[in-house]
C-alpha positions as a Python dict, from the first residue, in 0.01 Angstrom:
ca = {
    (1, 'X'): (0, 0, 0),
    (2, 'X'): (238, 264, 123),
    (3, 'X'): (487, 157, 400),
    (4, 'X'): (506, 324, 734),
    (5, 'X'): (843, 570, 719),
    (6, 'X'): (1175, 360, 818),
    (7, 'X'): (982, 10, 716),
    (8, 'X'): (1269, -233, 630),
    (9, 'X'): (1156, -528, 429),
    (10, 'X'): (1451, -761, 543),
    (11, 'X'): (1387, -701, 886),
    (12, 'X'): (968, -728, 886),
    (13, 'X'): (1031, -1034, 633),
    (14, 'X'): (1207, -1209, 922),
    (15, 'X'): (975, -1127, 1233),
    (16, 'X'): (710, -1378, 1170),
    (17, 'X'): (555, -1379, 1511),
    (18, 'X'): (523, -1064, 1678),
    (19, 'X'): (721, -1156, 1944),
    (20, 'X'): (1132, -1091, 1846),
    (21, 'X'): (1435, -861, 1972),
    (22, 'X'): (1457, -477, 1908),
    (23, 'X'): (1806, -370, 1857),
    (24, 'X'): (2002, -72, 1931),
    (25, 'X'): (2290, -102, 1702),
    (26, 'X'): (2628, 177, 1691),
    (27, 'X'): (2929, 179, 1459),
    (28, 'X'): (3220, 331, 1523),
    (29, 'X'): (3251, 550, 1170),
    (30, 'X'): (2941, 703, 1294),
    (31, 'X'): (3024, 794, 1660),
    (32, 'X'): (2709, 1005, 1680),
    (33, 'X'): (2435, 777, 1478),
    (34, 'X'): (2241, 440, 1645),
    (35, 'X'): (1982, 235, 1457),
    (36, 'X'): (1716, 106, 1650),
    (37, 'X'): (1524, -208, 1456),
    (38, 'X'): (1397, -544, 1508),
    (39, 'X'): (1535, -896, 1440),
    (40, 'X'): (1471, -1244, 1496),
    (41, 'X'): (1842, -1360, 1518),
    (42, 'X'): (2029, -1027, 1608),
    (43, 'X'): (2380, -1156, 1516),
    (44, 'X'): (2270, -1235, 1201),
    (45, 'X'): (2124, -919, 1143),
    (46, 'X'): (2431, -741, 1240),
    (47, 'X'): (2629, -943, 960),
    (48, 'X'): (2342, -846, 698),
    (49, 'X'): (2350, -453, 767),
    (50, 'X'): (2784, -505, 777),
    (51, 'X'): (2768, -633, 426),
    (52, 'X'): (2529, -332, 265),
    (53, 'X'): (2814, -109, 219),
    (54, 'X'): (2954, 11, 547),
    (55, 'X'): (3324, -1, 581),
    (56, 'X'): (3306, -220, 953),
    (57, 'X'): (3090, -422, 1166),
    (58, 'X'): (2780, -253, 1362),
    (59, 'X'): (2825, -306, 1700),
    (60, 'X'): (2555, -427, 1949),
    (61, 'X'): (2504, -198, 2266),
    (62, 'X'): (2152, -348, 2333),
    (63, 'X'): (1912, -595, 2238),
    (64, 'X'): (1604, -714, 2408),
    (65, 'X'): (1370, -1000, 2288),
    (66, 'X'): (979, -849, 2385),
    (67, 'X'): (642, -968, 2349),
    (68, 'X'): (536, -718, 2072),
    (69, 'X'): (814, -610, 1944),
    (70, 'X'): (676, -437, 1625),
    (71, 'X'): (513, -182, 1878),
    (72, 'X'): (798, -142, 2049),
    (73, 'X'): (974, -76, 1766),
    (74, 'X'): (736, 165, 1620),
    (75, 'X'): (694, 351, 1959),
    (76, 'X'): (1092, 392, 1997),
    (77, 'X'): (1068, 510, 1627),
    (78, 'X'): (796, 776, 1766),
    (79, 'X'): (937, 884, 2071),
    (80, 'X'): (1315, 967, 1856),
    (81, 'X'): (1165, 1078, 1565),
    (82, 'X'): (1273, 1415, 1581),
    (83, 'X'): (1599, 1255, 1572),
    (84, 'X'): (1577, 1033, 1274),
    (85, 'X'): (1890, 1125, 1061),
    (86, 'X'): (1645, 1001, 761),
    (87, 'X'): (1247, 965, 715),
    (88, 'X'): (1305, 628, 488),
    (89, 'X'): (1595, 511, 712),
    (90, 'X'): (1627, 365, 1086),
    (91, 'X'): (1883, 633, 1196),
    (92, 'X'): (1872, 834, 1491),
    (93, 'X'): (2149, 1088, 1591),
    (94, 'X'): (2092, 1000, 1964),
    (95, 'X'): (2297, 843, 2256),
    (96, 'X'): (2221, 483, 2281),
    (97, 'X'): (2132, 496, 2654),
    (98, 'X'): (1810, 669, 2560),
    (99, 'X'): (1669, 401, 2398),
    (100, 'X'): (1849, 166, 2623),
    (101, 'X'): (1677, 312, 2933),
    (102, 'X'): (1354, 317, 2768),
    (103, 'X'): (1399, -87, 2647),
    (104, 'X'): (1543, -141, 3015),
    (105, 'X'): (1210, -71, 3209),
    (106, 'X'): (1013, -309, 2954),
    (107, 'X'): (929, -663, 3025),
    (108, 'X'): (1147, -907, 2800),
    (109, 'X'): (1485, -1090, 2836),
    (110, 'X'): (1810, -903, 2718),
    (111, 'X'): (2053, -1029, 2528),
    (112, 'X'): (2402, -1069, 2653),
    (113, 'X'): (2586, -1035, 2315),
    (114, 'X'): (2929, -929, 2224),
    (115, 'X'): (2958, -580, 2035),
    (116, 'X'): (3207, -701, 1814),
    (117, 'X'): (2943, -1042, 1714),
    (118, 'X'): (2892, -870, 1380),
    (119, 'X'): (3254, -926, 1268),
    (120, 'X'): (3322, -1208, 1060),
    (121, 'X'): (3707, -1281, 1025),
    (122, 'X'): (4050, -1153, 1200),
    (123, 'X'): (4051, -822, 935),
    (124, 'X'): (3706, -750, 1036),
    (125, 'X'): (3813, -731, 1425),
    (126, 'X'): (4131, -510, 1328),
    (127, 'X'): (3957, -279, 1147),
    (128, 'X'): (3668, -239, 1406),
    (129, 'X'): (3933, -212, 1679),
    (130, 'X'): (4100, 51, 1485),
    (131, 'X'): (3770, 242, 1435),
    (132, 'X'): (3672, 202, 1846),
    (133, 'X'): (4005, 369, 1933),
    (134, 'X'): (3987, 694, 1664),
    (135, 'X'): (3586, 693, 1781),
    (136, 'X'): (3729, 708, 2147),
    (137, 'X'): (3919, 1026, 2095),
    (138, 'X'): (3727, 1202, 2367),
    (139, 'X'): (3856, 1445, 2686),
    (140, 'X'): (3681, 1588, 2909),
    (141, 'X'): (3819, 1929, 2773),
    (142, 'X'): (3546, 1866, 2527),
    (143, 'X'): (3261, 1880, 2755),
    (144, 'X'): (3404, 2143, 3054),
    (145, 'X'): (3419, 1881, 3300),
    (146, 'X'): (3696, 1927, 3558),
    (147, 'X'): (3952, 1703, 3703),
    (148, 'X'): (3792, 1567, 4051),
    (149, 'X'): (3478, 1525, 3947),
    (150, 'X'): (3284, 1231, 3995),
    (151, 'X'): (3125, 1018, 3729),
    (152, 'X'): (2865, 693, 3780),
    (153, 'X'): (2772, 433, 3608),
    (154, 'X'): (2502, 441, 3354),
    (155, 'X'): (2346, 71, 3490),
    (156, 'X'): (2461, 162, 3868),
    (157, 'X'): (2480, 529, 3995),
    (158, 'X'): (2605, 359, 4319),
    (159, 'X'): (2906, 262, 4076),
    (160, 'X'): (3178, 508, 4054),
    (161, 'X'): (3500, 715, 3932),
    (162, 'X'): (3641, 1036, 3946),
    (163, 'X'): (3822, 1209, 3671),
    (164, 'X'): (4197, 1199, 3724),
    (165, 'X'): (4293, 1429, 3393),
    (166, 'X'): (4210, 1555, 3073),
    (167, 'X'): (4201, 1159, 2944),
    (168, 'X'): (4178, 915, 3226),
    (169, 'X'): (3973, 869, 3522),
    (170, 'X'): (4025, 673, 3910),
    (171, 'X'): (3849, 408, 3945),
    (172, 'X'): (3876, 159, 4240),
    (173, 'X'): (4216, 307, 4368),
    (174, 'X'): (4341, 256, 3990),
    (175, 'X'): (4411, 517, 3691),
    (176, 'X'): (4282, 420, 3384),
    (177, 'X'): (4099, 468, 3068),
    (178, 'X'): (3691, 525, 3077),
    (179, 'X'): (3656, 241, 2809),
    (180, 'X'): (3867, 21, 3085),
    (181, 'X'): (3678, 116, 3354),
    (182, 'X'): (3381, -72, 3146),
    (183, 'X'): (3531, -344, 3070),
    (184, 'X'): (3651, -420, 3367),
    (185, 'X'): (3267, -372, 3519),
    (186, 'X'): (3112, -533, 3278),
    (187, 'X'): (3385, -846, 3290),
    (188, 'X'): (3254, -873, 3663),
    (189, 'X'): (2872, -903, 3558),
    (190, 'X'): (2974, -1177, 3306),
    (191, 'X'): (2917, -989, 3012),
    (192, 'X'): (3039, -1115, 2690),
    (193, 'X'): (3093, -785, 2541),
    (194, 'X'): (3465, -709, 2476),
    (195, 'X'): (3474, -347, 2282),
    (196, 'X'): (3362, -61, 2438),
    (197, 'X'): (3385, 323, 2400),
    (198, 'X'): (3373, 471, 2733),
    (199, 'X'): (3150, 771, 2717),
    (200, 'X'): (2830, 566, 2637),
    (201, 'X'): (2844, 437, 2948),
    (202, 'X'): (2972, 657, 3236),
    (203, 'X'): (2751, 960, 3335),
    (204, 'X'): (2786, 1300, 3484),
    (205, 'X'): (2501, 1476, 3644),
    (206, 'X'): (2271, 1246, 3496),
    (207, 'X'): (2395, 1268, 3118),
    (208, 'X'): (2570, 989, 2957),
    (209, 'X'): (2930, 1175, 2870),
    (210, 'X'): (2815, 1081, 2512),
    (211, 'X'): (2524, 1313, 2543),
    (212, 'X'): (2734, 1596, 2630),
    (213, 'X'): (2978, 1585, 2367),
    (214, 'X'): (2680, 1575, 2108),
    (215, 'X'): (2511, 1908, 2301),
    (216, 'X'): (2826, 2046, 2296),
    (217, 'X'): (2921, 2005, 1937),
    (218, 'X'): (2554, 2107, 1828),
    (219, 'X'): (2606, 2412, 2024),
    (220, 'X'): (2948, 2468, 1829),
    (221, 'X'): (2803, 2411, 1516),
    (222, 'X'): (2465, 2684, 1620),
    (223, 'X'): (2776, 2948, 1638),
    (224, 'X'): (2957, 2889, 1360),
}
């Protein structure tokens, strides 16, 4: 019997109930790229899709355990599927707070994970490090958006900073980095997550700075 497109055995093997957690998984060697599947122990998925070839862990930027996850699944799979990367594969090229907002409003419990939970050993951390900070390379050059202006929070627009230059932003009476304003705000919710790349989570007028950068380079690329 033919498969529906993106079916993964491994993962449909494991879900024995219907009940189980959908993922939205990013990896730092493809900045623009999430995969959005379903797992009964997400952890250990993230260590099975680390050892099929790609060159560092997948990171976790949300997971969420739901009743019916198999619909879920398949309806996320609808809704993005004219962003699937790949008919046969699980690949979207799609800001993660899409399908994050989408899981957000939907009964189930989410799970607090670290990004980095897919790395195995020490050389596994450094390497993923090193990947974060060359997938962080981003100014707000990139996307037009001027000194002084004021970003919010993806999971609190009450939640604020304002951009200070090309590279760092002002947040509570402090200049830093957009990947330290998140970890500092996530630290205070008592996350476990450890590794993040700022522009998936900080917004300006209501677009993840993520989102931008991806209109902005697929507008580049419509020129050329």
């Amino acid at each position: 019997m033919p498969q529906p497109s993106g079916y993964d055995p491994e993962e449909n093997a494991e879900i024995g109930a219907d009940a189980g957690y959908v993922y939205v998984l990013t990896n730092p060697v493809m900045p623009d790229l999430i995969k959005i599947g379903i797992a009964r122990d997400v952890t250990a998925r993230m260590r099975s899709l680390y050892q099929s070839g790609v060159p560092v862990p997948f990171e976790c930027f949300y997971a969420k355990h739901v009743p019916s996850c198999r619909q879920v699944e398949a309806a996320l799979h609808k809704a993005f599927d004219p962003h699937r990367v790949n008919k046969s594969r699980e690949f979207f090229r799609l800001d993660p707070e899409c399908a994050r907002a989408i899981l957000d409003v939907m009964p189930g419990e989410e799970l607090d994970l670290s990004e980095d939970a897919g790395a195995e050993d020490e050389n596994d951390m450094v390497a993923l490090n090193r990947e974060q900070r060359r997938a962080e390379r981003f100014n707000f050059g990139m996307v037009n958006i001027p000194p002084g202006a004021v970003l919010t929070w993806v999971r609190d627009p009450a939640i604020t900073c304002t951009v200070h230059n090309n590279k760092s932003v002002e947040f509570e009476g402090k200049v830093v980095s957009l990947s330290d304003a998140a970890r500092i705000l996530f630290a205070r919710s008592g996350s476990k997550q450890r590794a993040f790349r700022g522009p998936l989570y900080w917004q300006y007028k209501g677009k993840t700075l993520q989102e931008l950068r991806m209109e902005q380079e697929n507008a580049d690329e419509d020129t050329e």
